[in-house]
C-alpha positions as CSV (number, residue, x, y, z in Angstrom):
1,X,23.2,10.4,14.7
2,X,21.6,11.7,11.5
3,X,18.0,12.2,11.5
4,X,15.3,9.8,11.8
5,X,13.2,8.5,8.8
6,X,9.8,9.9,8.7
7,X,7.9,6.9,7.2
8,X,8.5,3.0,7.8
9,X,11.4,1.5,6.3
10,X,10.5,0.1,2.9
11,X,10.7,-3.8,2.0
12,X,13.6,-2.7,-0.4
13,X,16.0,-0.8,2.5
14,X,15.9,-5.1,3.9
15,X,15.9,-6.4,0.5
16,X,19.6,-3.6,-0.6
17,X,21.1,-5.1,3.3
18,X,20.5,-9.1,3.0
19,X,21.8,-8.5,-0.9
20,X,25.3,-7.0,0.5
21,X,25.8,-9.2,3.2
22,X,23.5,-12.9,3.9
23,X,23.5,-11.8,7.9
24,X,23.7,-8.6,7.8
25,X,23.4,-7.9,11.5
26,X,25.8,-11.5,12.4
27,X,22.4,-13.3,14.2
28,X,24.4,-16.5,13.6
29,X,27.2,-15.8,15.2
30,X,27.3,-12.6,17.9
31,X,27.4,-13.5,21.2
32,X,24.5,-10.6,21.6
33,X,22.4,-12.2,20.2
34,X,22.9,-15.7,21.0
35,X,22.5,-14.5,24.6
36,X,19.3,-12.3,23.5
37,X,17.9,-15.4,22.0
38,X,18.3,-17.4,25.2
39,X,16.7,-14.7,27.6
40,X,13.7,-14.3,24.6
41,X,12.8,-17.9,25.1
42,X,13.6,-18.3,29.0
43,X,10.8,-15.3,29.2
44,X,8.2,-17.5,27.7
45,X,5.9,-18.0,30.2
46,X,4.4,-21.9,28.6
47,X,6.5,-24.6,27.7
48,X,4.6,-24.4,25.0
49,X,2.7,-23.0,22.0
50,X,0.0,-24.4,19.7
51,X,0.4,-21.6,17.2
52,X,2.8,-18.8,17.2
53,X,3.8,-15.8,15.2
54,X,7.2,-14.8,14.6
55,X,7.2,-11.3,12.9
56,X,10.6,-10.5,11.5
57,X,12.4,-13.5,11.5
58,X,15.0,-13.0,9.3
59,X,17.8,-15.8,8.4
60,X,15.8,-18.1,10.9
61,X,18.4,-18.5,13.9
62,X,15.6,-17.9,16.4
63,X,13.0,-19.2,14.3
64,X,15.2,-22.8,14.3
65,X,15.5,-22.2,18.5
66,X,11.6,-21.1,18.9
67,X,10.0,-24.0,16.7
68,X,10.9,-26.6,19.1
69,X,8.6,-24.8,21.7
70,X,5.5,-24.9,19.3
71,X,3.1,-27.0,17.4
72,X,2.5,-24.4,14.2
73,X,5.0,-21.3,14.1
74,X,4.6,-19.2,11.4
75,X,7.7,-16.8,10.4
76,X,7.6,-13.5,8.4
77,X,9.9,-11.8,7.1
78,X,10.0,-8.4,3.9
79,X,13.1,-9.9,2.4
80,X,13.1,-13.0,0.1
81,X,16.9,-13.0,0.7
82,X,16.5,-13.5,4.0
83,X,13.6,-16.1,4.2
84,X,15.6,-18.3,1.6
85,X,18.4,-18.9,3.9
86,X,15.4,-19.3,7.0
87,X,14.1,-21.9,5.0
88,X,17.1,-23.8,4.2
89,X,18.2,-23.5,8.0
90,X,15.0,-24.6,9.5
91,X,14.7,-27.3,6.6
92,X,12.9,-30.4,7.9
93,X,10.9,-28.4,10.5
94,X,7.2,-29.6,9.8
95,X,6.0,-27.0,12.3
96,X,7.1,-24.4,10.4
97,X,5.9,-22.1,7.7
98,X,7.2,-19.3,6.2
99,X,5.9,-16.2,4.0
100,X,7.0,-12.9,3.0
101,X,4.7,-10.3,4.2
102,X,4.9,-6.7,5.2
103,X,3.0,-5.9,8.2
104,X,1.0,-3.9,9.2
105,X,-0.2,-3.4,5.7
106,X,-0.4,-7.5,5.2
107,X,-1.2,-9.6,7.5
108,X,-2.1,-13.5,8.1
109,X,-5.2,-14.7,8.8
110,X,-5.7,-16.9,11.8
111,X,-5.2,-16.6,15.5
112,X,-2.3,-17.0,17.8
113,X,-1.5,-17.5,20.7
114,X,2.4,-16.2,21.0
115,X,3.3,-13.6,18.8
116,X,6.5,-12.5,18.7
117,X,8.6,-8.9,17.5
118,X,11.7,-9.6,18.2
119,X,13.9,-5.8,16.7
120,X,11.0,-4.9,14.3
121,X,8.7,-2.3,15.7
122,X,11.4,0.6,15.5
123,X,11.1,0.4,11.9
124,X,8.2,1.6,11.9
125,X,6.4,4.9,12.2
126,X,4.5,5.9,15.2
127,X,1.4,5.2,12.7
128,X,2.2,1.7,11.6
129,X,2.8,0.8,15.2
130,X,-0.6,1.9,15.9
131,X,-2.0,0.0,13.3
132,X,0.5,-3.2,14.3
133,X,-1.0,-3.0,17.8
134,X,-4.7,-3.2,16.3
135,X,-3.4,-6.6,13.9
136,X,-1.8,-8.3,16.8
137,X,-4.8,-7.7,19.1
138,X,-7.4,-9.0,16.4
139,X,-5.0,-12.4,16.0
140,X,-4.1,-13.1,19.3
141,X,-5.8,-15.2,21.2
142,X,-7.4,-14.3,24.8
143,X,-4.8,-15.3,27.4
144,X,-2.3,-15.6,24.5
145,X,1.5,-13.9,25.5
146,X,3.4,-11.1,23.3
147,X,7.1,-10.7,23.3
148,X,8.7,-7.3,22.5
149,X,12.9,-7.3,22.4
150,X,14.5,-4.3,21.3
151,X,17.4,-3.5,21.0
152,X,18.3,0.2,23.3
153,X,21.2,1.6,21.6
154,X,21.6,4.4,18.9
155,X,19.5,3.6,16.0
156,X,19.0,5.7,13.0
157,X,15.7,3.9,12.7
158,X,11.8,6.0,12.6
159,X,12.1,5.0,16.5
160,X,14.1,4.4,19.3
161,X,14.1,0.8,20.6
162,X,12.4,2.5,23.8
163,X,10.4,4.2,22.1
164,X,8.8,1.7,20.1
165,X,8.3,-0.7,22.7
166,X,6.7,2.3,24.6
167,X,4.2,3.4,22.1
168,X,3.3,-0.6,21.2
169,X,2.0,-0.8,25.2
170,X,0.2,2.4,25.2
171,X,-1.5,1.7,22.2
172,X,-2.4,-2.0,23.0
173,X,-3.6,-0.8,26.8
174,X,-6.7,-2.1,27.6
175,X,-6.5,-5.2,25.6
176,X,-3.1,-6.3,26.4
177,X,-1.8,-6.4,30.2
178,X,1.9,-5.6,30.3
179,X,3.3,-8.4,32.7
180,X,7.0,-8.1,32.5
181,X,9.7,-6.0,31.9
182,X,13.4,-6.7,31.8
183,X,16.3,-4.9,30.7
184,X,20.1,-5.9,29.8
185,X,22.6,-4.1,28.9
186,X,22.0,-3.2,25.0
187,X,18.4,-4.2,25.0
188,X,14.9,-4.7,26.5
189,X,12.1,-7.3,26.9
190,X,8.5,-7.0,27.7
191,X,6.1,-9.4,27.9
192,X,2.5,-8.5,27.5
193,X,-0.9,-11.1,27.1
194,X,-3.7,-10.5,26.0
195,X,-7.0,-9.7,28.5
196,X,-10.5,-12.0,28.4
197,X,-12.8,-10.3,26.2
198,X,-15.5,-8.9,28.7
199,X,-19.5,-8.7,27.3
């Protein structure tokens, strides 16, 4: 494996992929991740979402399968590549909205209460995942659910899968209660919500 980066991957290391290849990582048609995308939204612990966050969400194949489950879902995504063929899959989707933003650095104003990272944190530094955990603790609503899925293989990413998923619940301890964990074969899920603000 050659050595990690030292700083977050830029907008334009997304933007050079989805210009070589429209689904770069074949979200439309692995059997990976179609199964990944079933056991993400079989974790969900509501039926139901009045406004969610989807951080990441690339061409839009989970974005299309999470919008049914919510009134307002809002999908980011770095690479105008990818969010134009989001758009043009989810077309006719009132609930949705999408916006190209970098996070941590941007982020959206209102509050959620699902917000979901679905293989995003390890491309980040251990830094910006600090600074992530402090933007998704400010927007999410008390008693509102985070989703982490990450892939656990070899990555030439800042972080390991593990690792980010592991330095995203230490950092958000205290504020966000980590109530499940679950583990496949080439990835992980944890599901964390947020804790009633005390005083």
């Amino acid at each position: 494996m050659t050595e990690r980066p030292a700083a977050s991957l830029p907008p334009d290391y997304f933007e050079t992929l989805y210009a070589a290849a429209p689904d770069p990582w074949d979200f439309a048609t692995s059997g990976y991740e179609a199964g990944k995308y079933a056991a993400t939204l079989a974790a969900l612990p509501r039926p139901h979402y009045a406004a969610a966050l989807e951080i990441g969400c690339s061409i839009g194949v989970l974005t299309q399968m999470l919008a049914a489950r919510c009134d307002r879902l809002l999908a980011l995504d770095v690479a105008e590549g990818a969010l134009a063929t989001a758009r043009a899959r989810c077309a006719g989707l009132p609930v949705l909205d999408f916006r190209r933003m970098a996070v941590p650095g941007n982020w959206p104003e209102g509050s959620f209460d699902l917000i979901l990272l679905s293989e995003v944190v390890y491309y980040l530094d251990r830094a910006d995942v600090a600074r992530l955990v402090e933007r998704v603790c400010a927007a999410l609503q008390p008693g509102g659910d985070v989703v982490l899925v990450h892939w656990t293989g070899a990555t030439d990413y800042p972080l390991s899968g593990d690792a980010a998923a592991e330095a995203f619940i230490a950092d958000a301890a205290g504020r966000l209660a980590l109530m499940r964990q679950q583990r496949a074969e080439r990835y992980r899920l944890d599901l964390l919500r947020r804790l009633p603000v005390v005083g």
